[in-house]
TORKOL-4160 file (C-alpha; in steps of 0.2 Angstrom, whole numbers, padded with zeros to 4 digits, m for minus):
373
<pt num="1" X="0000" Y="0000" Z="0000"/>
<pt num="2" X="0014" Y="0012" Z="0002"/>
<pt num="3" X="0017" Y="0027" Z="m0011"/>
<pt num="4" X="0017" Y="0043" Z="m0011"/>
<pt num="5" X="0015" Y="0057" Z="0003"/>
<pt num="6" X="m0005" Y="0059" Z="0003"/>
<pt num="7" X="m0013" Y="0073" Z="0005"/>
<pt num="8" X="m0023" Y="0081" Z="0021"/>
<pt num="9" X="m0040" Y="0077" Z="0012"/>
<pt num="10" X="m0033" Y="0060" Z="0006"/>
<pt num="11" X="m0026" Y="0057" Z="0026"/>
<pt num="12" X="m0046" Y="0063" Z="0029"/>
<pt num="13" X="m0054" Y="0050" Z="0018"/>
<pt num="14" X="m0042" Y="0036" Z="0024"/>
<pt num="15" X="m0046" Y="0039" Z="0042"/>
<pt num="16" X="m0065" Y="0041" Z="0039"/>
<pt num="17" X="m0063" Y="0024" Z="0030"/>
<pt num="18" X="m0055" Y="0014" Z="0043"/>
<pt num="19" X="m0061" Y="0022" Z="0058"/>
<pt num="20" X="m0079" Y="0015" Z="0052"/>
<pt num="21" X="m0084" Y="0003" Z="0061"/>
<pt num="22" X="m0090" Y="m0011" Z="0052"/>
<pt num="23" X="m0073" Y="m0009" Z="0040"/>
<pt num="24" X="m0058" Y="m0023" Z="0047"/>
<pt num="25" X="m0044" Y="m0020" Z="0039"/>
<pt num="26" X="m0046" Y="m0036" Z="0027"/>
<pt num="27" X="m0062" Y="m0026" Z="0021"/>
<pt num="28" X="m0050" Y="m0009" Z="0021"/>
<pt num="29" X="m0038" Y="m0017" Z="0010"/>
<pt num="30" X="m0052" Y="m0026" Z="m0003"/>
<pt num="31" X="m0061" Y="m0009" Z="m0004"/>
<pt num="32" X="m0047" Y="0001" Z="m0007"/>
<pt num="33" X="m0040" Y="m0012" Z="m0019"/>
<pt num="34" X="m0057" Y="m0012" Z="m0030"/>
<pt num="35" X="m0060" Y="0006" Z="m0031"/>
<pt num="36" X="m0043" Y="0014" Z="m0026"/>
<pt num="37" X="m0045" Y="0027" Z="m0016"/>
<pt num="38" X="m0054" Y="0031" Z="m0001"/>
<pt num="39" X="m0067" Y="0043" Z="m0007"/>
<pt num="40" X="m0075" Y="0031" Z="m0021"/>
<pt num="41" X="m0075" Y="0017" Z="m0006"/>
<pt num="42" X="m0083" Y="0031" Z="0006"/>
<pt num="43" X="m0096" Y="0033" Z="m0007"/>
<pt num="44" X="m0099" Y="0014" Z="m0010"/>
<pt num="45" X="m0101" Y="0009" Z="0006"/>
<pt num="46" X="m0120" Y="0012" Z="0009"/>
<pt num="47" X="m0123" Y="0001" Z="m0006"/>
<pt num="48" X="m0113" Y="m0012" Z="m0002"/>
<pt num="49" X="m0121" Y="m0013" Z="0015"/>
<pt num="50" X="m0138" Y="m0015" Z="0010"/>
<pt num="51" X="m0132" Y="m0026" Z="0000"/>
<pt num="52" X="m0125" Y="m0038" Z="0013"/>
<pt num="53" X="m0143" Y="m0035" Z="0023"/>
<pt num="54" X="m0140" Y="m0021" Z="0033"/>
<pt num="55" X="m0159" Y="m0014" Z="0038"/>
<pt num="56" X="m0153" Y="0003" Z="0045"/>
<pt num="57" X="m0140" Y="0017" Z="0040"/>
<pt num="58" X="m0123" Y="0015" Z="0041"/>
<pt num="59" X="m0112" Y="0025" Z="0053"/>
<pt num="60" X="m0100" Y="0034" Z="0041"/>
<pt num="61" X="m0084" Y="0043" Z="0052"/>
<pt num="62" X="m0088" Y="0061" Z="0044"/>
<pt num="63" X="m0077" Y="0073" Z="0041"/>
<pt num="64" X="m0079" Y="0085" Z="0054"/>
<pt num="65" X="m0076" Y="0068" Z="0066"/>
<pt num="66" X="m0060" Y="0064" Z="0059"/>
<pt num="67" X="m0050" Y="0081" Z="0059"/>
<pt num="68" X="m0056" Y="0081" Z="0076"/>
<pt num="69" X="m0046" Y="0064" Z="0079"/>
<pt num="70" X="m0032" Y="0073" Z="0069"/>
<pt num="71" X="m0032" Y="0088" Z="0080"/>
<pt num="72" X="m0032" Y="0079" Z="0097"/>
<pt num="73" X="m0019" Y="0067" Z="0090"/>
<pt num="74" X="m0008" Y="0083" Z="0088"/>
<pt num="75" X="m0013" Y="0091" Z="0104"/>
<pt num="76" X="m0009" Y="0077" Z="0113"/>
<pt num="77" X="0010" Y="0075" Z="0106"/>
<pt num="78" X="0007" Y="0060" Z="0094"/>
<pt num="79" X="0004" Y="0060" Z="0076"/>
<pt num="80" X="m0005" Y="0046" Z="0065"/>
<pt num="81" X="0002" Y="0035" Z="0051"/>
<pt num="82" X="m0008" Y="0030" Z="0035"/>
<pt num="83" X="m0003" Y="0014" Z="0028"/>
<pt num="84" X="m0001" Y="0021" Z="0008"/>
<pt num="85" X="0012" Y="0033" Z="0016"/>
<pt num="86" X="0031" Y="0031" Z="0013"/>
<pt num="87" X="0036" Y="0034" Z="0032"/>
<pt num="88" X="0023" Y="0020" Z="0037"/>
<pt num="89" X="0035" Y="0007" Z="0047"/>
<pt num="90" X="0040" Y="m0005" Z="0034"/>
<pt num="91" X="0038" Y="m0022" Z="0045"/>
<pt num="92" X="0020" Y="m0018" Z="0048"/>
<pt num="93" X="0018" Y="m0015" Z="0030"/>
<pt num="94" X="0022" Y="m0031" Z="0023"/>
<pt num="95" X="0008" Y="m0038" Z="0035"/>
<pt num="96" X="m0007" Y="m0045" Z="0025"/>
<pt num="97" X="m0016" Y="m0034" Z="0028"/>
<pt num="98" X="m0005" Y="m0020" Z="0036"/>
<pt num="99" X="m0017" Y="m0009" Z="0048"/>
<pt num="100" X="m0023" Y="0004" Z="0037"/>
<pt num="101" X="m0021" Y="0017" Z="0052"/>
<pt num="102" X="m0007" Y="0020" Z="0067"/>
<pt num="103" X="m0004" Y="0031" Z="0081"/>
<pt num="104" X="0014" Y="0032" Z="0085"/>
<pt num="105" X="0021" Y="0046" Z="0100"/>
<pt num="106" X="0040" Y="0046" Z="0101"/>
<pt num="107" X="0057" Y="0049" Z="0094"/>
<pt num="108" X="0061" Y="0032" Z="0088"/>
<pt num="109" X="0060" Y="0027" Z="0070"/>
<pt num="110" X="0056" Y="0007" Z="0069"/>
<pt num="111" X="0064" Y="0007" Z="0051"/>
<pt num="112" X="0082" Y="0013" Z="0058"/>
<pt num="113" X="0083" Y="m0003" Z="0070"/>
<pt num="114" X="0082" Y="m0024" Z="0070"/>
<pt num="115" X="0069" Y="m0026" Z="0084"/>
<pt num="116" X="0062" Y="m0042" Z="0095"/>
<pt num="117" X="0048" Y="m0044" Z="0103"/>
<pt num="118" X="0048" Y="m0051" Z="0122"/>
<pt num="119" X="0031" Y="m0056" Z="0128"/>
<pt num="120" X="0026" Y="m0065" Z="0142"/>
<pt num="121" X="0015" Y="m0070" Z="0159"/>
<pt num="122" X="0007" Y="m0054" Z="0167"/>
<pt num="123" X="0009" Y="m0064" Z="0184"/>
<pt num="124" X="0028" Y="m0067" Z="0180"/>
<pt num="125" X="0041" Y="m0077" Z="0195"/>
<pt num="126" X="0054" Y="m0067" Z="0201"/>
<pt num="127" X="0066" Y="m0077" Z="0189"/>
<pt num="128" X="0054" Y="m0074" Z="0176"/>
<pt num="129" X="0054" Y="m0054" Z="0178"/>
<pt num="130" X="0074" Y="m0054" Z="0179"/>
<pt num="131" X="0074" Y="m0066" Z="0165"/>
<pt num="132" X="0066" Y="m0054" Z="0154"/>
<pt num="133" X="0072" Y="m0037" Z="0159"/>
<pt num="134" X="0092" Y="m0045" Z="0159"/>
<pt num="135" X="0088" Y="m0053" Z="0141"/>
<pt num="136" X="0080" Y="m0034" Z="0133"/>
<pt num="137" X="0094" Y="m0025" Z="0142"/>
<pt num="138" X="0108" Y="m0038" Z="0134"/>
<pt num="139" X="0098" Y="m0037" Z="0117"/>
<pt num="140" X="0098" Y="m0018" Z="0118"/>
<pt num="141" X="0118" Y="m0018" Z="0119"/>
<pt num="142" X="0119" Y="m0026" Z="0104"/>
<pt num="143" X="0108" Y="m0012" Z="0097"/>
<pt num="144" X="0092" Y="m0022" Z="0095"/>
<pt num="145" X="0076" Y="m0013" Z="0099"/>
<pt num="146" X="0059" Y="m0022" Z="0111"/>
<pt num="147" X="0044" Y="m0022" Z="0106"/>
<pt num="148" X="0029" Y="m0026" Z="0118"/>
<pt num="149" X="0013" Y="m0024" Z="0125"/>
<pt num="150" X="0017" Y="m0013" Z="0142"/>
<pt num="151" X="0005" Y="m0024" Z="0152"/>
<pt num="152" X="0009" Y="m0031" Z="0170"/>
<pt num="153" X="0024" Y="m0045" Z="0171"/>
<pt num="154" X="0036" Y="m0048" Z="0156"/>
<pt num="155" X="0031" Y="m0034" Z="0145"/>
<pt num="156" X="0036" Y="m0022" Z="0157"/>
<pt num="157" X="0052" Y="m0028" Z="0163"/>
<pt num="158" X="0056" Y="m0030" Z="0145"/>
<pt num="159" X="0052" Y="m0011" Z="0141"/>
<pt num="160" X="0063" Y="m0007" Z="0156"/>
<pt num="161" X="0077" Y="m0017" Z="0152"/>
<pt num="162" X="0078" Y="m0009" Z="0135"/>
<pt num="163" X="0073" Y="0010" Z="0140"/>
<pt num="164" X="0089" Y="0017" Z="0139"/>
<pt num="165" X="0093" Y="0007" Z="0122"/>
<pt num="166" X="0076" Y="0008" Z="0114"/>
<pt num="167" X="0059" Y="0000" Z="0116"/>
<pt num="168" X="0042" Y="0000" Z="0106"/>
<pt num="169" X="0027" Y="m0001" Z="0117"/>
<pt num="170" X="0011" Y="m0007" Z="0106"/>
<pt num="171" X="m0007" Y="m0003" Z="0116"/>
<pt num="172" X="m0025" Y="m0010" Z="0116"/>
<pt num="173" X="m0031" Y="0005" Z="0119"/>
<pt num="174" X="m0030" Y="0024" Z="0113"/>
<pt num="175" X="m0013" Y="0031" Z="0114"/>
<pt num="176" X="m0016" Y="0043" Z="0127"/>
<pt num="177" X="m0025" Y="0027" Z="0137"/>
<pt num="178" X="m0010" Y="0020" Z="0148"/>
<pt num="179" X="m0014" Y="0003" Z="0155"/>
<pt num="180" X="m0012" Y="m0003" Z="0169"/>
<pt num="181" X="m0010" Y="0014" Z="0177"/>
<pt num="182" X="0007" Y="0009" Z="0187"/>
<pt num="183" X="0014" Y="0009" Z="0172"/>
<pt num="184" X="0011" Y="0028" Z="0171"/>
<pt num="185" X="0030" Y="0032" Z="0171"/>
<pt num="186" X="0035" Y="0019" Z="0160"/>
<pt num="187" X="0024" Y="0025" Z="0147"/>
<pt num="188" X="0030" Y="0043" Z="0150"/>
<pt num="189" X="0048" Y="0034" Z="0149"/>
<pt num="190" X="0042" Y="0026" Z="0133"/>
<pt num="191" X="0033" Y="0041" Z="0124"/>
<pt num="192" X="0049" Y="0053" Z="0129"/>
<pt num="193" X="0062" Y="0042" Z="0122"/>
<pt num="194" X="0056" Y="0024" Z="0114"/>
<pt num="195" X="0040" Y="0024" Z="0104"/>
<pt num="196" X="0022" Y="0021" Z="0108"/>
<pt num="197" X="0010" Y="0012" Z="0094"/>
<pt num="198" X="m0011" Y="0009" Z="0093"/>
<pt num="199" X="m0022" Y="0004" Z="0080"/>
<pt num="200" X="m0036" Y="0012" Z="0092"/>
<pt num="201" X="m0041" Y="0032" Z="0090"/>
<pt num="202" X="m0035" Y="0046" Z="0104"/>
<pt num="203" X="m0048" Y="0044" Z="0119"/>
<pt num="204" X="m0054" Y="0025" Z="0115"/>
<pt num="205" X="m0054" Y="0012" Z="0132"/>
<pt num="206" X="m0047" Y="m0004" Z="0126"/>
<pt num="207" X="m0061" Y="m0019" Z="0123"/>
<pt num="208" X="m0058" Y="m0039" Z="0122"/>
<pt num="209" X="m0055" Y="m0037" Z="0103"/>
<pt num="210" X="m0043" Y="m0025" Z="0103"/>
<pt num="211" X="m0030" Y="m0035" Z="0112"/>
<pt num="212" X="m0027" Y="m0048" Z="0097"/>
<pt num="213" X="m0024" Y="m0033" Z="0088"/>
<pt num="214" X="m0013" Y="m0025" Z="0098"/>
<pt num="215" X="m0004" Y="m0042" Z="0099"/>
<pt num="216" X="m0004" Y="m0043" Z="0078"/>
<pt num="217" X="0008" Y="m0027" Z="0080"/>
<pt num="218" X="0018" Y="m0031" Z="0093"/>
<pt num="219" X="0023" Y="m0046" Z="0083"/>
<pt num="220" X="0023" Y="m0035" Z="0065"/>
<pt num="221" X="0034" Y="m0022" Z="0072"/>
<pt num="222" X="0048" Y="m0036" Z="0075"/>
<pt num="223" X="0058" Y="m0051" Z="0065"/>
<pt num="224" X="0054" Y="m0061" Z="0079"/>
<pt num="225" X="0047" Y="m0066" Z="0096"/>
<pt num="226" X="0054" Y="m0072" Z="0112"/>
<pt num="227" X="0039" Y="m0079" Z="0123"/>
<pt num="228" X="0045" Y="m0081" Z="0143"/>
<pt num="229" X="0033" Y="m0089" Z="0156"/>
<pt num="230" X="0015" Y="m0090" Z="0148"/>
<pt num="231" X="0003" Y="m0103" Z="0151"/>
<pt num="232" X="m0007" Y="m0114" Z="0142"/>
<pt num="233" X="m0021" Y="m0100" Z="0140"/>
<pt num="234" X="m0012" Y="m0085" Z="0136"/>
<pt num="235" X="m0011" Y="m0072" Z="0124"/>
<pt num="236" X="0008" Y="m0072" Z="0120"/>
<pt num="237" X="0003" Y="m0089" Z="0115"/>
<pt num="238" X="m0008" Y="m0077" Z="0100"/>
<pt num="239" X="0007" Y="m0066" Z="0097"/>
<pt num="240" X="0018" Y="m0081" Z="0095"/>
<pt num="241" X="0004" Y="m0086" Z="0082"/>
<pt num="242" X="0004" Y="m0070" Z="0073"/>
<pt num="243" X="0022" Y="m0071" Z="0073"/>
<pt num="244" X="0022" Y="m0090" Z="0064"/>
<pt num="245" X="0009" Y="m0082" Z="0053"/>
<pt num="246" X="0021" Y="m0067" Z="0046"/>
<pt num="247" X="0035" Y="m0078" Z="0041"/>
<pt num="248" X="0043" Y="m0070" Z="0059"/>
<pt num="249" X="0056" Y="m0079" Z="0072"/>
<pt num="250" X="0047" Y="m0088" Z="0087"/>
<pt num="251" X="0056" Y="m0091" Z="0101"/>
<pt num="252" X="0052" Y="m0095" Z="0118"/>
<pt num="253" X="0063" Y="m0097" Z="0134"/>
<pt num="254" X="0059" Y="m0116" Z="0144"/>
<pt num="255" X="0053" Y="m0117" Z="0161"/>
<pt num="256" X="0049" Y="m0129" Z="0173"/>
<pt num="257" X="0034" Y="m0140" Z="0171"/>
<pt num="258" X="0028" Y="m0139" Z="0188"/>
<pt num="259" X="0026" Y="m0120" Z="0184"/>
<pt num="260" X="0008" Y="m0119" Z="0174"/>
<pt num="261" X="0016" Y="m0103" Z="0171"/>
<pt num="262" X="0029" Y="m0110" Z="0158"/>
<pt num="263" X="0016" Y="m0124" Z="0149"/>
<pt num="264" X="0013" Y="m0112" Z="0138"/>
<pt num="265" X="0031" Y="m0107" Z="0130"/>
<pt num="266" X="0037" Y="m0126" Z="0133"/>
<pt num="267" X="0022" Y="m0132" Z="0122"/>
<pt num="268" X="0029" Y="m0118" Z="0109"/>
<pt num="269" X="0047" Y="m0126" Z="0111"/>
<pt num="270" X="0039" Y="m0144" Z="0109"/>
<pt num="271" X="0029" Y="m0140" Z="0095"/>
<pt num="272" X="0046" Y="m0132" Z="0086"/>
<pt num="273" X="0048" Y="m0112" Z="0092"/>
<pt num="274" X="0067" Y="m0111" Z="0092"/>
<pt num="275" X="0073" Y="m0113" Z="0112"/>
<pt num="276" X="0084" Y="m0098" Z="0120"/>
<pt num="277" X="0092" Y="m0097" Z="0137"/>
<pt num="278" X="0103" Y="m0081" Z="0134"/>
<pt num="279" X="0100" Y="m0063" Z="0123"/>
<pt num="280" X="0115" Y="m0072" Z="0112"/>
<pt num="281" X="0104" Y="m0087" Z="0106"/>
<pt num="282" X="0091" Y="m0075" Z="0100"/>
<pt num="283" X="0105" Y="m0064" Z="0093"/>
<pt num="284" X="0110" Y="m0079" Z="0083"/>
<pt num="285" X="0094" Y="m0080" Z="0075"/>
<pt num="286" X="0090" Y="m0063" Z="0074"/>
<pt num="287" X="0104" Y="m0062" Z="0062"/>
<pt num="288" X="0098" Y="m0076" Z="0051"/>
<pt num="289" X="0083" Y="m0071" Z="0050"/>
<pt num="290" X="0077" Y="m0063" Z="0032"/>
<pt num="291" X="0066" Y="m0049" Z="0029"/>
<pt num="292" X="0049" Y="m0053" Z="0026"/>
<pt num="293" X="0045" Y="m0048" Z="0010"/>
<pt num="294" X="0030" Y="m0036" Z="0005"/>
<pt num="295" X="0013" Y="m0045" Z="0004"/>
<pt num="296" X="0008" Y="m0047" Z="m0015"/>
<pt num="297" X="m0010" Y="m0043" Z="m0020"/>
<pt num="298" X="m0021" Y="m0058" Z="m0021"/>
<pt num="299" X="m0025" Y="m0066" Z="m0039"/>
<pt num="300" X="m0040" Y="m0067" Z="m0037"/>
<pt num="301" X="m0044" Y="m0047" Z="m0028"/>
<pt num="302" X="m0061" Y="m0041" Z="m0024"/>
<pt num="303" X="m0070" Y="m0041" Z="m0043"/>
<pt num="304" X="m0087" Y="m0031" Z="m0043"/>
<pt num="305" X="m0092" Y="m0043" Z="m0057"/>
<pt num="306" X="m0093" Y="m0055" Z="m0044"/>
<pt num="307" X="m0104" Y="m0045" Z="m0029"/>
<pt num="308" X="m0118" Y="m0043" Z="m0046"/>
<pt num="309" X="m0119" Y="m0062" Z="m0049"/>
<pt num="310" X="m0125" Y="m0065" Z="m0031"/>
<pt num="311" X="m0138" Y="m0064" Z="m0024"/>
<pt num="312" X="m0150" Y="m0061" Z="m0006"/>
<pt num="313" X="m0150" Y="m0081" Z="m0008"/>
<pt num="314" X="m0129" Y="m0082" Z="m0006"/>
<pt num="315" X="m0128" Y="m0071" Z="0007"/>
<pt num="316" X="m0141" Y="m0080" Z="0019"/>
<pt num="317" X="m0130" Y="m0096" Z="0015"/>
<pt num="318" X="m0114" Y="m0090" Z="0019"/>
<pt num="319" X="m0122" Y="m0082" Z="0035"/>
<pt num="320" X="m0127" Y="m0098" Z="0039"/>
<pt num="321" X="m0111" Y="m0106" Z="0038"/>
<pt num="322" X="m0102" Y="m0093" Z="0051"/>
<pt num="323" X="m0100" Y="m0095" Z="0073"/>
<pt num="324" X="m0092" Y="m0087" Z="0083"/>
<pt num="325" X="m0077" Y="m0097" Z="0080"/>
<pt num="326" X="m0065" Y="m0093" Z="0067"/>
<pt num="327" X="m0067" Y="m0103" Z="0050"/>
<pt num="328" X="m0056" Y="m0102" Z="0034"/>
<pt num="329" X="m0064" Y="m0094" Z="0020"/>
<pt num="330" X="m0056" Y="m0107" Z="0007"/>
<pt num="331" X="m0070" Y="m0119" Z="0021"/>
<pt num="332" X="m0082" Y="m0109" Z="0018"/>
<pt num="333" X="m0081" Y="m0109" Z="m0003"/>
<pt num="334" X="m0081" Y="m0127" Z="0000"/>
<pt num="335" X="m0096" Y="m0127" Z="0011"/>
<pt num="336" X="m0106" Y="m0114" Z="0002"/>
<pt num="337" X="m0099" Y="m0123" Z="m0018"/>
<pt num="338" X="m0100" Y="m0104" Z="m0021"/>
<pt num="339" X="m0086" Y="m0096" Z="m0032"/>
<pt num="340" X="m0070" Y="m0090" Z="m0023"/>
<pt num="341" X="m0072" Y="m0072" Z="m0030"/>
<pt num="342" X="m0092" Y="m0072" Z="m0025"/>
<pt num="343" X="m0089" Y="m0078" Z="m0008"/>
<pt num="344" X="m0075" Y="m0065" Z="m0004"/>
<pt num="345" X="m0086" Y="m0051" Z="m0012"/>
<pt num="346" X="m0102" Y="m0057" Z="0001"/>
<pt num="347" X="m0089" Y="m0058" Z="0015"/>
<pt num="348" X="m0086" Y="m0039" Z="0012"/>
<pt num="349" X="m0105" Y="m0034" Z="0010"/>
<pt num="350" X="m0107" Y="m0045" Z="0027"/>
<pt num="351" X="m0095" Y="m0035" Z="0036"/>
<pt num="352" X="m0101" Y="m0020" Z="0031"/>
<pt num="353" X="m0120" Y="m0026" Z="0035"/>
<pt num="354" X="m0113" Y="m0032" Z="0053"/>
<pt num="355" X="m0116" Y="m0049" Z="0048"/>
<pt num="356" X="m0099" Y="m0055" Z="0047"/>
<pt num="357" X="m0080" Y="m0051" Z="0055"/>
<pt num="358" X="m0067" Y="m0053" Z="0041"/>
<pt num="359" X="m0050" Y="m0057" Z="0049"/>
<pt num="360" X="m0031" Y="m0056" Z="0045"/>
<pt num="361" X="m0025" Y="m0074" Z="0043"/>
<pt num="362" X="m0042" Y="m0079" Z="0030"/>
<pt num="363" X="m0053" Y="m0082" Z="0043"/>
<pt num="364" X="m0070" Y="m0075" Z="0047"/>
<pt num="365" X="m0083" Y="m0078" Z="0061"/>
<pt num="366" X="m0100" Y="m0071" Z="0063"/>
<pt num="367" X="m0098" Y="m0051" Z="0068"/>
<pt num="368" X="m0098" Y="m0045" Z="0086"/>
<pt num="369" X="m0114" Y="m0040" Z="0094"/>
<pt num="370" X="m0109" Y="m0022" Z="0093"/>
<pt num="371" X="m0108" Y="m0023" Z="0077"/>
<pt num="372" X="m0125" Y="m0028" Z="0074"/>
<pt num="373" X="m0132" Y="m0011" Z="0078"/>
C-alpha cells in the first residue's frame, strides 16, 4: 500500500474509511484495492451494506469527526500514520493486511533498527521478571530494539530493560490510554524516548477485541518473538501465532513443568519455536533471520463482477455457515460450492451489514454483537 506522501483530504478519507466501524482492515484493503481510493470506497459503502442486509443506516466517520481525531492526536503529542504513506514502518507494511491506520508518539524510528519482541506471563516469578528485563537489556547492547505490550509482568520488565537502548510499546487502547495505570512512568519513559503504537483512535478504552490486535503489532513491528513464562491460555501464545503467521522468528525461553506458568512457552518449544536461554541465542537468529517480504495482491482481488452475480439467496447461505469461531474462507467456498471471488465479495458486504468479522490470517466468524447495531 505504500506510495506517495497523501494529502490532508486523502489522510481525511483514509481515516473516515478505517475508523468505520464495520470496516476490518481485510475489508479496508479489498475496498481500497477495487476502487482505489478512499473517497469512491466512502461513497460505496451504503450500497454495499444494503447489500449484505444491513436494515438501517450505516455510521459513516464524517469529516468533521475525523479532523477532530487529527487535531487531538496533535494536541496530545502524537501523530498518525496511514498505511499508503512512505514513512509508514516497513515491517508492519508487509503484513497482510497492514493496519490501514497507526498512532505512534516518540522519537524512535522502527525502520532505523532490528527489533524483538519479548512477551510473556502478566503474573511473572521473580526469575521470570529478571529473565526478561536481563535478556531486553543484553539485546539492547547489541543495538536491538523491544517491542511489547506494556502490560503487567514480562512486558514491562522487558520495556525497562531496554529503556535506555530503545523499546516499542504497542497498546490495546488509545494512545493517550495508559494501561495498567502503574505503568504511568514507563509510558512517559516510553513516549519521551522509545516509541508508543495503537491501532485504536485518541480517547478509546481498550475492549476484548482490541488486544489480538494489539498483539498482531507487537509481533509485526519485529523479526521475531521471544515468549518467557506464559501458560497454556495465554495471549503471547496469540502473538507467537501472529508471529508464525508473518513468516517471523518464534522463540520462547523453557521453564519448569511444575510451573503452569511455563506450559505455555514449553508447548511452543515442543511444538518447534526455536529454544533460548541467553540474549545471544536470540542474537543468533536474529541475524539469520530474512526480511519478510512485502505482501503481493491476491489473484484473485475483490472483482465487482462477482458481488452482481449473487444474490440475497448467497448471502443468507454464507451467514449460515459462520459461529463465533474462526473458519477459513477457502472452508467456507467449499461449504457454500459458491465461487471464490463471489464468496469474498459477500464476506465484504457481510461485514459492512454487521453480519460477518473478516479477519487477517483468511478467517472469518459471525460479527460481534456491537456490530450488529
Amino acid at each position: 500500500m505504500t506510495g506517495q506522501t497523501p494529502s490532508h483530504s486523502e489522510r481525511v478519507d483514509w481515516l473516515r474509511l478505517a475508523r468505520t466501524r464495520q470496516v476490518g482492515p481485510v475489508t479496508f484493503n479489498k475496498l481500497i484495492q477495487r476502487f482505489g481510493n478512499a473517497a469512491d470506497a466512502l461513497d460505496a459503502l451504503p450500497d454495499l451494506a444494503r447489500k449484505g442486509g444491513r436494515s438501517n443506516a450505516l455510521r459513516i466517520v464524517s469529516r468533521e469527526q475525523a479532523e477532530q481525531e487529527i487535531e487531538a492526536t496533535h494536541d496530545a503529542g502524537a501523530r498518525l500514520q496511514i498505511a499508503s504513506e512512505p514513512d509508514y514502518p516497513g515491517l508492519l507494511a508487509t503484513l497482510d493486511p497492514p493496519p490501514p491506520v497507526i498512532t505512534i508518539r516518540g522519537p524512535l524510528v522502527p525502520d532505523d533498527h532490528a527489533c524483538c519482541a519479548i512477551v510473556g506471563s502478566r503474573n511473572a516469578s521473580a526469575i521470570g521478571l529478571r529473565f526478561a528485563r536481563d535478556m531486553a537489556a543484553s539485546l539492547g547492547r547489541a543495538e536491538i530494539v523491544i517491542v511489547s505490550g506494556l502490560a503487567r509482568g514480562i512486558d514491562g520488565a522487558a520495556h525497562a530493560g531496554a529503556l535506555e537502548t530503545g523499546t516499542i510499546a504497542v497498546l490495546a487502547g488509545g494512545i493517550d490510554h495508559i494501561y495498567p495505570p502503574e505503568h504511568a512512568d514507563l509510558y512517559g519513559d516510553i513516549g519521551e524516548s522509545g516509541l508508543l503504537v495503537t491501532e485504536s483512535a485518541i480517547g478509546t478504552s481498550p475492549t476484548a477485541r482490541d488486544f489480538p490486535r494489539r498483539n498482531r503489532l507487537i509481533s509485526g513491528l519485529a523479526l521475531g518473538t521471544v515468549v518467557i513464562e506464559a501458560a497454556l491460555r495465554s495471549g503471547s501464545l496469540i502473538t507467537a501465532r501472529f508471529a508464525a503467521e508473518q513468516g517471523r522468528e518464534v522463540m520462547a525461553a523453557p521453564g519448569s513443568p511444575l510451573d503452569p506458568r511455563a506450559k505455555g512457552s514449553n508447548r511452543l518449544i515442543r511444538d518447534g519455536a526455536a529454544l533460548v536461554e541467553d540474549a545471544n541465542d536470540v542474537l543468533d537468529i536474529l541475524h539469520q533471520a530474512k526480511r519478510p517480504a512485502t505482501a503481493e495482491p491476491p489473484a484473485e482481488p475483490y472483482d465487482p463482477a462477482d458481488a452482481e452475480t449473487g444474490d440475497g439467496t448467497d448471502h443468507d447461505r454464507l451467514q449460515s455457515l459462520l459461529s463465533p469461531s474462526p473458519v477459513p474462507i477457502d472452508e467456507l467456498v467449499r461449504q457454500s460450492g459458491l465461487p471464490p471471488g463471489l464468496v469474498h465479495a459477500i464476506l465484504l458486504e457481510l461485514e459492512l451489514a454487521g453480519r460477518a468479522n473478516v479477519l487477517p490470517g483468511g478467517n472469518v466468524q459471525q460479527a460481534w454483537p456491537e456490530d450488529q447495531d
